[in-house]
C-alpha positions as YAML, in Angstrom:
chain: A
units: angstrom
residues:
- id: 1
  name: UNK
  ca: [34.35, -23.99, 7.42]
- id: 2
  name: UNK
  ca: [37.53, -25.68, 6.64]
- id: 3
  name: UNK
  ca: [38.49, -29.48, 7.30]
- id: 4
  name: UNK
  ca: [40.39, -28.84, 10.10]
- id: 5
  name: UNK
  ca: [38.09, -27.51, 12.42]
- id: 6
  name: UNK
  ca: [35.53, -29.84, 11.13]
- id: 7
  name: UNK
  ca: [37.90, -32.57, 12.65]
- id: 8
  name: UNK
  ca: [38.31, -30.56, 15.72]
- id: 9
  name: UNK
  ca: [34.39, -30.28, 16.56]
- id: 10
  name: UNK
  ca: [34.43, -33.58, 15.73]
- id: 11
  name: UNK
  ca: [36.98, -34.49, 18.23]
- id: 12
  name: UNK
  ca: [35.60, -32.67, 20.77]
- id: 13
  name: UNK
  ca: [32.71, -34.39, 20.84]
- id: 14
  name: UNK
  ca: [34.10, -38.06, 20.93]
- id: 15
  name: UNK
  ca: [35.96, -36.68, 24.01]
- id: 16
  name: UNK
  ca: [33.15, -35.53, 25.77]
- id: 17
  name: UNK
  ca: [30.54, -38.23, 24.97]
- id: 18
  name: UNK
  ca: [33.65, -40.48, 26.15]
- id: 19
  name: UNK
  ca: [32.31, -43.79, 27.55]
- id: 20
  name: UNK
  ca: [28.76, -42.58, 27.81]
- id: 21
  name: UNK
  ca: [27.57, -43.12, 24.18]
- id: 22
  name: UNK
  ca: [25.18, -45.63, 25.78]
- id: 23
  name: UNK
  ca: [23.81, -43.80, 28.35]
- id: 24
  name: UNK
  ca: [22.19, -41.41, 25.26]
- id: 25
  name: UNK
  ca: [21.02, -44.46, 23.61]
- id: 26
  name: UNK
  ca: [17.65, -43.27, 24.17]
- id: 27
  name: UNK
  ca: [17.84, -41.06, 21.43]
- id: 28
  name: UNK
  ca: [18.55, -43.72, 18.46]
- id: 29
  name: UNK
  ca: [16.12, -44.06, 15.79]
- id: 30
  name: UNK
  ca: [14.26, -41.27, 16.18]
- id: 31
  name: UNK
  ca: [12.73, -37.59, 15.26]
- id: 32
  name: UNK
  ca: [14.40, -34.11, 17.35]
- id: 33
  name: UNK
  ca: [12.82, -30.82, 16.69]
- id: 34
  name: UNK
  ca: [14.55, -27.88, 17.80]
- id: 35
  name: UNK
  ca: [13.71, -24.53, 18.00]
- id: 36
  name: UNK
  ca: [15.83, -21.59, 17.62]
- id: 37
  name: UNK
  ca: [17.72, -24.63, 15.77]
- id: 38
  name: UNK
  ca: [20.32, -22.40, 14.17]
- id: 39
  name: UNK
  ca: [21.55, -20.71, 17.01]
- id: 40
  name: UNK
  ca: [24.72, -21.55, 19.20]
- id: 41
  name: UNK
  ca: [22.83, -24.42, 21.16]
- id: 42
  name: UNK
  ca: [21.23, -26.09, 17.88]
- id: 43
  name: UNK
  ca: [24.50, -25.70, 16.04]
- id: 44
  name: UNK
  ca: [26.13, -28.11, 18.75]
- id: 45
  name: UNK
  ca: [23.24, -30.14, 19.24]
- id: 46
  name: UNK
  ca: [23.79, -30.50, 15.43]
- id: 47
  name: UNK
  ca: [27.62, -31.35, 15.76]
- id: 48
  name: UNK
  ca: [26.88, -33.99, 18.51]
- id: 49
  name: UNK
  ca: [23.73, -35.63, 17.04]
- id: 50
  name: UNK
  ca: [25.86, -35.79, 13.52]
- id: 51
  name: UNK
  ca: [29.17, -37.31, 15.38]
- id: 52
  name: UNK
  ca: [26.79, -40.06, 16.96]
- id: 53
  name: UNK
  ca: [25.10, -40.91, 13.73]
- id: 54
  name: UNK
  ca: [28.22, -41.02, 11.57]
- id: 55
  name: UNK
  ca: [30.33, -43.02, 14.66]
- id: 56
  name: UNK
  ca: [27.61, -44.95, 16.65]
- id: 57
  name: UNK
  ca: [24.68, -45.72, 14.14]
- id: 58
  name: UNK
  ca: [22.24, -43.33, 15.82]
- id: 59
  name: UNK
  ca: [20.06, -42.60, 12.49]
- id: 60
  name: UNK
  ca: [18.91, -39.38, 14.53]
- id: 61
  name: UNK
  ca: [17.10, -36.94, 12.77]
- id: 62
  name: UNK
  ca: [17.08, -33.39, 13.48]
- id: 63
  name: UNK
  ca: [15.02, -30.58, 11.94]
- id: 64
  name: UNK
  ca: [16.23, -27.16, 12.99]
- id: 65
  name: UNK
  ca: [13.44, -24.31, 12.76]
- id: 66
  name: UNK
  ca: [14.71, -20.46, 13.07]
- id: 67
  name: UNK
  ca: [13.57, -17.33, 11.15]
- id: 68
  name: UNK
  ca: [17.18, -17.32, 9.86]
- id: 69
  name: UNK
  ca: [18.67, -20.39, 8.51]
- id: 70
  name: UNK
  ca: [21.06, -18.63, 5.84]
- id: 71
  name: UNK
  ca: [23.02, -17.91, 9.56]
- id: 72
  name: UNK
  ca: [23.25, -21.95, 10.23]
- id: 73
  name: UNK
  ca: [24.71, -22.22, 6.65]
- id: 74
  name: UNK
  ca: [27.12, -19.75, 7.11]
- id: 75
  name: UNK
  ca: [28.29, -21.04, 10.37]
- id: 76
  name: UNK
  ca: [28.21, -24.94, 9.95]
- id: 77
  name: UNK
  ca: [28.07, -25.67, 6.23]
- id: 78
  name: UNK
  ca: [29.51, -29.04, 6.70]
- id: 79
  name: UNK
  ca: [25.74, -29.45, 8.90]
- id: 80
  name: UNK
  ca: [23.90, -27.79, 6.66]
- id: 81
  name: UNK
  ca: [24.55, -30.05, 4.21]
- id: 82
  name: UNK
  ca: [23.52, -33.45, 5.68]
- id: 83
  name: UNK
  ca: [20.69, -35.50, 4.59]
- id: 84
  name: UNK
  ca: [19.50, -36.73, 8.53]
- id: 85
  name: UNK
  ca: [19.19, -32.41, 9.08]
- id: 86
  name: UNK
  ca: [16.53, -30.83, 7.88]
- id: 87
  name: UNK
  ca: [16.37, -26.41, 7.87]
- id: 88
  name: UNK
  ca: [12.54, -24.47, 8.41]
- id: 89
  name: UNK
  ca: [12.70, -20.76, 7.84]
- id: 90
  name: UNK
  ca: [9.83, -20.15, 9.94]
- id: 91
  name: UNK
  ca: [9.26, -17.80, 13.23]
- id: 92
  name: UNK
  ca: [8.39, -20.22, 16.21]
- id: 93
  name: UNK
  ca: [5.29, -17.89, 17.01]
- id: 94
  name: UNK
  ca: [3.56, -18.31, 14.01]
- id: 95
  name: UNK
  ca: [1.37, -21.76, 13.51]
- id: 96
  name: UNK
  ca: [3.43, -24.79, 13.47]
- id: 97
  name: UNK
  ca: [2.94, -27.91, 11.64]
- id: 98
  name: UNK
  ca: [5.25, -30.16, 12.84]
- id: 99
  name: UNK
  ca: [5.97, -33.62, 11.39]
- id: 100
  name: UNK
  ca: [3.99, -36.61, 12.99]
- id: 101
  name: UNK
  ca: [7.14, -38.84, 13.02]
- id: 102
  name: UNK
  ca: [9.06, -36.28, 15.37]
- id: 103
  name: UNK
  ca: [9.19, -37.90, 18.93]
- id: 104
  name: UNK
  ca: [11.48, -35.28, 20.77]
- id: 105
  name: UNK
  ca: [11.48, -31.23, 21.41]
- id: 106
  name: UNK
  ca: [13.82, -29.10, 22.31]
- id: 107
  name: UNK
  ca: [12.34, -25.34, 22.94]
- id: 108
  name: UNK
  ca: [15.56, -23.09, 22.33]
- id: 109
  name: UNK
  ca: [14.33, -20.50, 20.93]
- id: 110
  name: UNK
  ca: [15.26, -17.18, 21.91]
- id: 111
  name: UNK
  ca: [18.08, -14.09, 21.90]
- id: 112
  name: UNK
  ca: [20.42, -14.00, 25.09]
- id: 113
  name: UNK
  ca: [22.26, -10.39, 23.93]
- id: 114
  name: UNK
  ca: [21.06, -8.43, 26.55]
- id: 115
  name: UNK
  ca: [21.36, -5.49, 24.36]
- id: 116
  name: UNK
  ca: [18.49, -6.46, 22.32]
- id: 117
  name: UNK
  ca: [16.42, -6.92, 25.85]
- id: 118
  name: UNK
  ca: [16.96, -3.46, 26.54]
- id: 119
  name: UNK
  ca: [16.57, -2.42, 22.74]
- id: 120
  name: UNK
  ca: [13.61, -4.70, 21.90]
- id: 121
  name: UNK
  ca: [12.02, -5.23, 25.08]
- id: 122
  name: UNK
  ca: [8.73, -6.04, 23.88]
- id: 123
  name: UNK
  ca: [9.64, -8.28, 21.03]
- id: 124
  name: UNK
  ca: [11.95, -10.18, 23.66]
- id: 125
  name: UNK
  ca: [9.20, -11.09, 25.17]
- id: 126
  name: UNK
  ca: [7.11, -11.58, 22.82]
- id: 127
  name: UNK
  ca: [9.06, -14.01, 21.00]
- id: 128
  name: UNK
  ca: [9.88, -15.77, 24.42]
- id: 129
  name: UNK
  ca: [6.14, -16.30, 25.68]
- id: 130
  name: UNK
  ca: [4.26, -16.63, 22.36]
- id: 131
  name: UNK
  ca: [6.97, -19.00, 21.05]
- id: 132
  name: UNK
  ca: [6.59, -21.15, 24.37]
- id: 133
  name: UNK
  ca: [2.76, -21.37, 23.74]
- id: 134
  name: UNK
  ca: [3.32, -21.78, 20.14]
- id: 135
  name: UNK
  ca: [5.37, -25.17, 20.00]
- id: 136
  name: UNK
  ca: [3.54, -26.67, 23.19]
- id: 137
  name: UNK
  ca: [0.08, -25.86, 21.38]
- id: 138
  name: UNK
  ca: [1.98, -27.75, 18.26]
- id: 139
  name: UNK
  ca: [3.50, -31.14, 20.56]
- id: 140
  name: UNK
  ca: [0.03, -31.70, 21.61]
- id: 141
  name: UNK
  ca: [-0.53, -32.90, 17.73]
- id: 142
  name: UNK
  ca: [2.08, -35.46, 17.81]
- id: 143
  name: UNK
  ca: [1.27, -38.71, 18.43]
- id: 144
  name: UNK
  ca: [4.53, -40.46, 18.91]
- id: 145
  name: UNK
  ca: [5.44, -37.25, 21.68]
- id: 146
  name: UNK
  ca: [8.36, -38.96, 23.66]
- id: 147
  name: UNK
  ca: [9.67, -35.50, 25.92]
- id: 148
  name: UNK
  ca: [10.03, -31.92, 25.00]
- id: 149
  name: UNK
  ca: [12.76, -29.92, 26.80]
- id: 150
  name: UNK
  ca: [12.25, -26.32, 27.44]
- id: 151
  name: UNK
  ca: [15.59, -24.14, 27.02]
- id: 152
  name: UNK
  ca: [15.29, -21.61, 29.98]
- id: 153
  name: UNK
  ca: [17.55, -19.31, 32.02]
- id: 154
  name: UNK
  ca: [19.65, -19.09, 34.95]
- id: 155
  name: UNK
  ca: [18.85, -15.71, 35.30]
- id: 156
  name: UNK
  ca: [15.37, -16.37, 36.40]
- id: 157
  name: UNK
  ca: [16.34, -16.81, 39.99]
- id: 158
  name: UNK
  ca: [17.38, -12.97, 40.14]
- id: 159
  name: UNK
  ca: [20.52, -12.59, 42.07]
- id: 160
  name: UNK
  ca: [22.35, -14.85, 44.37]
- id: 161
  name: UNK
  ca: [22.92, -14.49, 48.08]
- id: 162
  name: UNK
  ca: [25.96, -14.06, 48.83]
- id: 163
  name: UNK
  ca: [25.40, -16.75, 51.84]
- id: 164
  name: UNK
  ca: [24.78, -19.02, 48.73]
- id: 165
  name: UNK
  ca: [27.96, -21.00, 47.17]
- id: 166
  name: UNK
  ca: [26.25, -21.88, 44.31]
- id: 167
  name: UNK
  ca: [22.29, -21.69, 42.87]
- id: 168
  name: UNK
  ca: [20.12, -24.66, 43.40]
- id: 169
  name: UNK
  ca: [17.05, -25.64, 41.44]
- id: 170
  name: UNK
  ca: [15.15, -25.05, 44.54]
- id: 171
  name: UNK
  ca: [16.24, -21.50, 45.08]
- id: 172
  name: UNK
  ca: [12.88, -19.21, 44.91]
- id: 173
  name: UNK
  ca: [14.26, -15.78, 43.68]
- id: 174
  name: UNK
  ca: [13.47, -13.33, 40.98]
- id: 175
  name: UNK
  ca: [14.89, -10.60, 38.75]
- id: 176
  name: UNK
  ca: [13.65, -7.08, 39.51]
- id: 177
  name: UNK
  ca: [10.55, -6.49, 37.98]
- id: 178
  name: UNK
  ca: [10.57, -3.13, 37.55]
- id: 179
  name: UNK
  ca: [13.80, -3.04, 35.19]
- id: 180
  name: UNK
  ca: [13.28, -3.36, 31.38]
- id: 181
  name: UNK
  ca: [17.27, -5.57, 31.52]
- id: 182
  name: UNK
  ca: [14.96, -7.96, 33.39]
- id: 183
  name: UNK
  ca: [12.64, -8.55, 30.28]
- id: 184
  name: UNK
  ca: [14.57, -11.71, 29.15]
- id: 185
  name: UNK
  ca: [14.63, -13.40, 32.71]
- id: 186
  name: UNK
  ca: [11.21, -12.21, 33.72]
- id: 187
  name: UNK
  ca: [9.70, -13.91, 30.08]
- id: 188
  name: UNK
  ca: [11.78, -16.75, 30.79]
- id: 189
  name: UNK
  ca: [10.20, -17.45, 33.71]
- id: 190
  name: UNK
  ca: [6.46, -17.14, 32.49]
- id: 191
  name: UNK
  ca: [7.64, -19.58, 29.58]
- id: 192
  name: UNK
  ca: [8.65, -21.82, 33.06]
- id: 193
  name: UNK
  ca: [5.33, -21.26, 34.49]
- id: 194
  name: UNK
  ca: [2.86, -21.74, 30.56]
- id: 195
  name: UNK
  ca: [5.47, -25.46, 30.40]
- id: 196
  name: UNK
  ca: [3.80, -26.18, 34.03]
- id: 197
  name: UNK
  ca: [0.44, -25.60, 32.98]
- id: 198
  name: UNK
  ca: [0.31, -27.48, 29.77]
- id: 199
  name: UNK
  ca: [1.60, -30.25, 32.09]
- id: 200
  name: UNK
  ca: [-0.65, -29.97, 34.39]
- id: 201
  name: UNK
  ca: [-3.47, -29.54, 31.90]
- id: 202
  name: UNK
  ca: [-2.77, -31.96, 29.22]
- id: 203
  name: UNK
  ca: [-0.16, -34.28, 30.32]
- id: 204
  name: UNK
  ca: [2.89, -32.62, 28.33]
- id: 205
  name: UNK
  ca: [6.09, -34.78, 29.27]
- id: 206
  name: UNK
  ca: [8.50, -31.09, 30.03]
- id: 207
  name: UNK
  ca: [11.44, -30.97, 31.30]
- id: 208
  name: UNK
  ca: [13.24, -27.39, 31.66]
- id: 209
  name: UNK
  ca: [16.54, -26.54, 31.52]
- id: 210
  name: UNK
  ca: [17.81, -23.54, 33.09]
- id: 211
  name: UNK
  ca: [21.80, -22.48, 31.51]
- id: 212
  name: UNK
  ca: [24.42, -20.60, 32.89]
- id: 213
  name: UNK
  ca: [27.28, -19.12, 30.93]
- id: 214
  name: UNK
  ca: [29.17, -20.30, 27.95]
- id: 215
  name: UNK
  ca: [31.92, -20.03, 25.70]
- id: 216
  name: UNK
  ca: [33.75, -21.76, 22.80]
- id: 217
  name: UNK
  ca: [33.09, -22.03, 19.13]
- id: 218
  name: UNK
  ca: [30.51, -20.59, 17.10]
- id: 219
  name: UNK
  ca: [30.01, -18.30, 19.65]
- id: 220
  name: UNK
  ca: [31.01, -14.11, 18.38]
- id: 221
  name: UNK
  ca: [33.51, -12.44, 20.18]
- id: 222
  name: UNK
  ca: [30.56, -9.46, 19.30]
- id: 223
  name: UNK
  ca: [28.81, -10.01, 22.50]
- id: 224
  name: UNK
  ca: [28.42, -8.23, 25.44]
- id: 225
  name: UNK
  ca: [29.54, -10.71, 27.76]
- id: 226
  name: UNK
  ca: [32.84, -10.16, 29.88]
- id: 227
  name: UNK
  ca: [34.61, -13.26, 28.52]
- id: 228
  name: UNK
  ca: [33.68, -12.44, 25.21]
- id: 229
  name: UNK
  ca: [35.39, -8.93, 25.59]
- id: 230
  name: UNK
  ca: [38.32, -10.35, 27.56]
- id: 231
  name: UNK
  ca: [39.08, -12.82, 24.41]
- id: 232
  name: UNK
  ca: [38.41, -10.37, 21.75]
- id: 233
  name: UNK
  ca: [40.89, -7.49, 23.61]
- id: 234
  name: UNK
  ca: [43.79, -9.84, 24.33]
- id: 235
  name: UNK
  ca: [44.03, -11.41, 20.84]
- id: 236
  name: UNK
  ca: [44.33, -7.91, 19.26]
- id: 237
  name: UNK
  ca: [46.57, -6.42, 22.06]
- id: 238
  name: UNK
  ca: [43.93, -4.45, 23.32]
- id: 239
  name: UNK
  ca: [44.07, -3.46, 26.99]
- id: 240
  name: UNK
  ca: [41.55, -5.72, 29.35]
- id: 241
  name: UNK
  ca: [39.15, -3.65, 30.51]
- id: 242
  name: UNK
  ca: [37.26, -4.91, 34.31]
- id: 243
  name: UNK
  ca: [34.66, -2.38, 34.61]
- id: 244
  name: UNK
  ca: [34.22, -3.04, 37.94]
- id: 245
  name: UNK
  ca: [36.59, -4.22, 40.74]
- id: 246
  name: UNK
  ca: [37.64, -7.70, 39.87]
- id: 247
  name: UNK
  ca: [35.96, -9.29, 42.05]
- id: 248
  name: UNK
  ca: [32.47, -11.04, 40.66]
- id: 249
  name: UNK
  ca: [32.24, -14.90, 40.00]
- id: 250
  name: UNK
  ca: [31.07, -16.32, 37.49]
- id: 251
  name: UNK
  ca: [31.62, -20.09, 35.30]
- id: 252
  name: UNK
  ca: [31.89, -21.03, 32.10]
- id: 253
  name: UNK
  ca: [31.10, -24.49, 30.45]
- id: 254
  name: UNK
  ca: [32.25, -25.75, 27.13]
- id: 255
  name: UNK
  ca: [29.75, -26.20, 24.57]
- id: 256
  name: UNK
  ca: [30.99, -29.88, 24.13]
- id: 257
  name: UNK
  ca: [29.87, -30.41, 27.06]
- id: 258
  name: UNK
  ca: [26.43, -28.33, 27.42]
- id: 259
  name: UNK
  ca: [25.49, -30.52, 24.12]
- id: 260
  name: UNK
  ca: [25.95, -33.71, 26.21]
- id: 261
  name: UNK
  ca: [24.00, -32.50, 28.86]
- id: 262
  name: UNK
  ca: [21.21, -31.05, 26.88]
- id: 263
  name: UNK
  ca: [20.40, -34.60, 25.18]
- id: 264
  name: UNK
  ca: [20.77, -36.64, 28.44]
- id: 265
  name: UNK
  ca: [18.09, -34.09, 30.11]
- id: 266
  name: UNK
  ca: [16.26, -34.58, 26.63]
- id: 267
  name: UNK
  ca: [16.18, -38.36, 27.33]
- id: 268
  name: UNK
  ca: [16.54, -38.88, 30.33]
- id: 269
  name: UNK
  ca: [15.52, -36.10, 32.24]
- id: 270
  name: UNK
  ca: [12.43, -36.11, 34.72]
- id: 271
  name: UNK
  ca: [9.14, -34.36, 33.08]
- id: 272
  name: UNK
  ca: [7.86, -31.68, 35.89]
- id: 273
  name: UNK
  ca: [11.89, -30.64, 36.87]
- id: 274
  name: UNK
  ca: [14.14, -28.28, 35.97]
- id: 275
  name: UNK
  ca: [17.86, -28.80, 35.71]
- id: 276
  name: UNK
  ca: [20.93, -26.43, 35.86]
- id: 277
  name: UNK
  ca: [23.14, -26.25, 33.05]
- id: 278
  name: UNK
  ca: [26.69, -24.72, 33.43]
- id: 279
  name: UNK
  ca: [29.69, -25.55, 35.22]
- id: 280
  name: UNK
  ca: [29.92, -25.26, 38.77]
- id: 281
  name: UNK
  ca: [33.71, -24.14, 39.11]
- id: 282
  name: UNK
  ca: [33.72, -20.23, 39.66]
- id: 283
  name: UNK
  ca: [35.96, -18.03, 38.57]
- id: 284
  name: UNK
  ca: [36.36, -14.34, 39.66]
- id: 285
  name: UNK
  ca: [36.65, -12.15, 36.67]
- id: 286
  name: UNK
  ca: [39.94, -10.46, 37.56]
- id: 287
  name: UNK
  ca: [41.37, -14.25, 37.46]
- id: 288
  name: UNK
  ca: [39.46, -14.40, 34.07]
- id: 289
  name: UNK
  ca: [40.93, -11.76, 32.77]
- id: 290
  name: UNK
  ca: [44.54, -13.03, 34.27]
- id: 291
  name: UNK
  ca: [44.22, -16.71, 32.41]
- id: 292
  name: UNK
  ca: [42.81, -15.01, 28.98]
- id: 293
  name: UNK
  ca: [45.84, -12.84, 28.49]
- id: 294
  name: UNK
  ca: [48.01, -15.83, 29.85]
- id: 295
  name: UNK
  ca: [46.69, -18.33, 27.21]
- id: 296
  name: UNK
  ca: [46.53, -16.08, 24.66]
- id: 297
  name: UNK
  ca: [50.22, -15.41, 25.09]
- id: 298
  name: UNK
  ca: [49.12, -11.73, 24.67]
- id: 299
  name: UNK
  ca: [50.86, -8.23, 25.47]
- id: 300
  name: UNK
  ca: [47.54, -6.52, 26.27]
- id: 301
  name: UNK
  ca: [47.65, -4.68, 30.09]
- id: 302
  name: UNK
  ca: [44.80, -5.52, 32.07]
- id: 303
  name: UNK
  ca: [43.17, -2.16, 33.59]
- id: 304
  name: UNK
  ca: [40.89, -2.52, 36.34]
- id: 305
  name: UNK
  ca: [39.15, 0.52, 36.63]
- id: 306
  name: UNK
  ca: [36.55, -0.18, 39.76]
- id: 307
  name: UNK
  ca: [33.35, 2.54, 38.18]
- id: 308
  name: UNK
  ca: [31.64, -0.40, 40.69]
- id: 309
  name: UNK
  ca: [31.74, -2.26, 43.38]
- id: 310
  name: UNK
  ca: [30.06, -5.13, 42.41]
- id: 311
  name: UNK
  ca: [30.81, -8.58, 44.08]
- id: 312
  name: UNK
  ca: [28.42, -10.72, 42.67]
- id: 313
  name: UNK
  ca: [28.35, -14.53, 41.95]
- id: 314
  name: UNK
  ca: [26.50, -16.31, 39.56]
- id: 315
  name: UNK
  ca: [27.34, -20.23, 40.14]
- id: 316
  name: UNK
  ca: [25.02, -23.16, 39.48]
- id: 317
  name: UNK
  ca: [24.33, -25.74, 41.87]
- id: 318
  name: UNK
  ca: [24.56, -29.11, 39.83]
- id: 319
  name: UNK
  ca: [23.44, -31.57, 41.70]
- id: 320
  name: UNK
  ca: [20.56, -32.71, 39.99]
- id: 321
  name: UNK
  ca: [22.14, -33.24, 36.91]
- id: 322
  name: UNK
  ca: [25.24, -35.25, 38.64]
- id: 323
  name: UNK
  ca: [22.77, -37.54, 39.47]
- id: 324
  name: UNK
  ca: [22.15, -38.62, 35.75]
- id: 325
  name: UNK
  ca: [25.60, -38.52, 36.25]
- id: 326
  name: UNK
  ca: [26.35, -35.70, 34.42]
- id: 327
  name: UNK
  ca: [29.87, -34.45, 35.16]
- id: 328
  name: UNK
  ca: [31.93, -31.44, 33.36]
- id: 329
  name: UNK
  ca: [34.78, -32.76, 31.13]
- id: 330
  name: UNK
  ca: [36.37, -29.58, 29.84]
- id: 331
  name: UNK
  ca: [37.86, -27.38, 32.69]
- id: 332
  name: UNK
  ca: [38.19, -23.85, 33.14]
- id: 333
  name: UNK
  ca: [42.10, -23.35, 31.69]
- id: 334
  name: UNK
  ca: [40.56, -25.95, 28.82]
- id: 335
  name: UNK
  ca: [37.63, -24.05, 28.61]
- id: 336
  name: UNK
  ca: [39.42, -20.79, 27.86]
- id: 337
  name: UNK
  ca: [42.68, -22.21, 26.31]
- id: 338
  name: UNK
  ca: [40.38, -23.91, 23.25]
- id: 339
  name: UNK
  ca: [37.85, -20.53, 23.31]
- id: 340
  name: UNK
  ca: [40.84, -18.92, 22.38]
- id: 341
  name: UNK
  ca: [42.49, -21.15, 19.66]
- id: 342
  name: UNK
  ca: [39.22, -21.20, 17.77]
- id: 343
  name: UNK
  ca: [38.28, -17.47, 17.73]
- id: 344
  name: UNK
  ca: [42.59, -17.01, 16.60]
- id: 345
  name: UNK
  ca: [41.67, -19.55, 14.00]
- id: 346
  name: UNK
  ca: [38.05, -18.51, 12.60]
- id: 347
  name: UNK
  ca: [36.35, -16.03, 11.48]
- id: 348
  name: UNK
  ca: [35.30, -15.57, 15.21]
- id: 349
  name: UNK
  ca: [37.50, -12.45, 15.80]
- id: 350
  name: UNK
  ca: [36.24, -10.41, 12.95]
- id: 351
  name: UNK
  ca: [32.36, -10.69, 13.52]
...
């Protein structure tokens, strides 16, 4: 990774940490753990913890376990590098030994490409559940235990009413059961339900987050994902396919931001509650698709070709997290208008 976008991550998370560097003071001095620590979340995680260290005296460690850390070198060798981060090569359902001195968890572990749920159904789910069991079995060892924060999914509350503006933590829904593209949200919520008993039975502090939809850097445009597709099309002059009518709403939050959140719910989130994590500004996807071409200054034709009528919305209801006053600081034209300056400028459009 070149200079320049080192300085740009770098950047981007002074802006959004922006006059609330105290309020993740509770994080200074000590030990993170992250699963799935290589991956888009732990990457930022990485890029935030580092900024705070290097600018506000954190001395934050961080050890990163995933099955694949040559992927974290590749992506952030500038992270890989450092002396407070610390790479395992191990897979999170095998035994863990994890390090007395580490006083925070974050479970993250897990692959949201819904082609490999339909692919790899059973090892989906398999990593998902025995991984959860895995690293709660391990926190029970440590003796300094401060909070562990379990990464789940917004697609555990199935789909949302259309009577509903936005999700709310309280929502009781489901996926459908009987598809194998619900393996991911179905394990997900299991892994909810195994964090609930090990706090009921042994006193785990857990808090759970539940994402939405992202985009920004060290994302790939190789993802099935609509935004991913829109970016990927319109910087090559490709035509913009909608599948469907045009119509669906969805929301995307920088990854700036998601960081931030993620640590405040690490700190200061409330053991036994689950927060949503994602923007709460829809978008319809013919809009989407209107604003990508626009800020990508691209001649690419936008086709609509309605093989669907799908009007679905997928918004999170934020609340919860506003009141640890948790606010979005990147907005949707940012959003996509910096998306698309770093895949132009990486190696993002090629993978």
């Amino acid at each position: 990774m070149n200079t320049d976008i080192h300085d740009r991550i770098e950047k981007e998370c002074a802006e959004s940490v922006y006059g609330s560097v105290q309020a993740l003071s509770a994080l200074k001095g000590q030990s993170v753990f992250i699963t799935g620590g290589t991956g888009f979340v732990g990457i930022w995680i990485a890029a935030l913890v580092s900024f705070l260290n290097d600018n506000h005296g954190f001395n934050t460690n961080l050890t990163l376990l995933a099955r694949n850390t040559y992927a974290f070198s590749e992506k952030a060798p500038h992270l890989a590098r450092r002396k407070d981060i610390v790479l395992i090569g191990k897979d999170v359902r095998d035994p863990l030994e994890i390090s007395e001195e580490v006083t925070f968890v974050i479970h993250a572990a897990a692959n949201p490409d819904n082609r490999q749920h339909v692919l790899e159904s059973l090892k989906v789910m398999d990593v998902i559940v025995k991984g959860t069991r895995s690293i709660l079995s391990s926190a029970l060892q440590l003796p300094y235990l401060k909070k562990i924060l379990n990464i789940s999914s917004g697609l555990i509350y199935g789909g949302q009413p259309m009577e509903l503006d936005a999700l709310p933590e309280t929502f009781i829904g489901g996926p459908d059961c009987n598809s194998s593209a619900s393996v991911y949200a179905e394990a997900k919520r299991y892994a909810e339900t195994i964090c609930s008993a090990y706090r009921s039975l042994y006193k785990l502090p857990i808090v759970v987050a539940r994402p939405f939809a992202f985009i920004g850097p060290y994302q790939s445009l190789d993802k099935p994902w609509a935004i991913n597709n829109f970016i990927r099309d319109a910087l090559r002059n490709n035509p913009i396919r909608i599948i469907g009518n045009g119509t669906p709403v969805r929301s995307y939050m920088y990854p700036s931001d998601m960081a931030v959140w993620l640590l405040r719910l690490l700190g200061d989130g409330k053991p036994g509650l689950a927060y949503n994590l994602g923007s709460p500004y829809g978008i319809s996807l013919k809009e989407l698709a209107e604003k990508v071409k626009e800020h990508a200054n691209s001649k690419s034709e936008i086709i609509i070709k309605h093989m669907n009528e799908d009007t679905s919305k997928f918004i999170p209801d934020v609340r919860l997290a506003k009141e640890l006053g948790l606010n979005i600081t990147v907005n949707n034209d940012e959003t996509i208008r910096r998306s698309i300056d770093w895949f132009k400028n990486s190696s993002g459009l090629s993978q």
